[in-house]
C-alpha positions in Angstrom: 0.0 0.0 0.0 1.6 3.3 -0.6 0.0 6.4 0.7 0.3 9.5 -1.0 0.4 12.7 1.2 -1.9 15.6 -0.7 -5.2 15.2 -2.6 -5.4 13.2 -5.6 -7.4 15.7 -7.7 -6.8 15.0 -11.8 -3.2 14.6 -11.4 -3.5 11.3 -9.6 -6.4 10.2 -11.4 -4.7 10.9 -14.8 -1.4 9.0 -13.4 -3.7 5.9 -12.8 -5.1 5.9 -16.1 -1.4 6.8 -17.8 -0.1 3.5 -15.9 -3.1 1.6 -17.0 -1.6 2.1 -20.6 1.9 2.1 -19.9 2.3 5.7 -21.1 1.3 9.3 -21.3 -1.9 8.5 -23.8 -5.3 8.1 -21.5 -7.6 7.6 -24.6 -7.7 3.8 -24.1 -7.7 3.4 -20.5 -11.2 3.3 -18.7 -12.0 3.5 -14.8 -14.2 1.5 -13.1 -15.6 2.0 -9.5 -17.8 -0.3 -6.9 -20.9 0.6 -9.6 -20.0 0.4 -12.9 -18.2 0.5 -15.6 -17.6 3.9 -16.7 -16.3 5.3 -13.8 -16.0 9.2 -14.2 -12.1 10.1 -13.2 -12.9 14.2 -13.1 -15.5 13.7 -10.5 -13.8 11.2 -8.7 -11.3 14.1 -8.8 -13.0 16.5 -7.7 -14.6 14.6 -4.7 -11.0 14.0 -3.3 -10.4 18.2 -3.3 -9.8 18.9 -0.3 -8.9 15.7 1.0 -5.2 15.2 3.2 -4.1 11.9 1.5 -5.3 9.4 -0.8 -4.3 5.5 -1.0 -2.8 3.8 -3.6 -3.0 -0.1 -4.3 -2.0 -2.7 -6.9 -3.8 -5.4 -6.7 -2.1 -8.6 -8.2 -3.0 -11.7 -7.9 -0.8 -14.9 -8.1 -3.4 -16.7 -10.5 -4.8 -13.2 -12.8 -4.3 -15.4 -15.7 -6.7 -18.1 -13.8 -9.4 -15.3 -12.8 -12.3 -15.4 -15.2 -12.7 -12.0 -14.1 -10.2 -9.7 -12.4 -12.9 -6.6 -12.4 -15.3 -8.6 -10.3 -12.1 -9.9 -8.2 -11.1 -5.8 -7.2 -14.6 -5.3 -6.7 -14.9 -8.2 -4.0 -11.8 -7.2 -2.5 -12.5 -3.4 -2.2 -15.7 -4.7 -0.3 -13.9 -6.8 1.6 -11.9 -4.1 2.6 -15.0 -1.9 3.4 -16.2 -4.3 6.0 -12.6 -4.7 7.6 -12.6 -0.8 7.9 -16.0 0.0 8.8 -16.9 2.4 6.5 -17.8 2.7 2.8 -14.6 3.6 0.9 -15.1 6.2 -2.6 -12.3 4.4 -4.9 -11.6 4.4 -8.9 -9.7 1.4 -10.6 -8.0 0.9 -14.0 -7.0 -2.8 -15.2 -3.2 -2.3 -16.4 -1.9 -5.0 -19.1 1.2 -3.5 -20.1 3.6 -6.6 -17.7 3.2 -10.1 -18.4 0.7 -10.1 -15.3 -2.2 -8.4 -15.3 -3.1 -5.7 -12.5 -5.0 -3.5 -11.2 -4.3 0.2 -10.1 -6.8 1.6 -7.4 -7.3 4.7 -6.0 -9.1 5.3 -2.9 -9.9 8.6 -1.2 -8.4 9.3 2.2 -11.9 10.2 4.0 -13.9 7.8 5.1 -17.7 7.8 4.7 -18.2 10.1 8.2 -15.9 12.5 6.3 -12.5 12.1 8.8 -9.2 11.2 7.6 -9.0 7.8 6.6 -6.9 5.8 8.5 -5.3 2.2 7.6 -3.0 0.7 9.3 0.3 -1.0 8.1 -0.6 -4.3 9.5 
């Protein structure tokens, strides 16, 4: 987990969708959230003004290749992590291809849903 100190805003959001594609071109790469799809990256962006930190993760799982679907996997996991934290986590993903293992980049606001700092722990 690496924790980035100031707001995301579109500079973070951009970076996500820049590593999804392994480069500077954002035209291919599409976010997706807990409810969809589509997810919009300028106002996930602009939700996170504001905000002291954000959380970055790559999730990468041993058997991606084995996964019929690595979407549903990051959206199971995020959930997971929603329970282990008590409180409903705001959070934009972007599948990345570019190594021979396929990842996912997610981004996840550093307030939780009573609008404090987000706080996870190391351990």
């Amino acid at each position: 987990m690496e924790q980035a100190r100031t707001g995301p805003g579109r500079g973070a959001t951009a970076g996500a969708e820049r590593r999804a594609t392994g480069s500077r071109a954002t035209a291919n790469a599409v976010l997706f959230d807990a409810a969809g799809e589509q997810a919009d990256g300028a106002a996930f962006a602009e939700r996170c003004e504001g905000d002291r930190h954000h959380f970055r993760f790559i999730v990468s799982p041993d058997d991606a290749h084995e996964l019929a679907d690595l979407t549903t996997y990051t959206r199971d996991l995020m959930a997971q992590a929603e329970r282990d934290l008590g409180t409903r986590l705001d959070w934009v993903a972007v599948h990345h291809w570019n190594t021979a293992h396929p990842h996912i980049h997610v981004l996840v606001r550093g307030q939780g849903d009573d609008g404090r700092d987000l706080v996870i722990s190391r351990d």
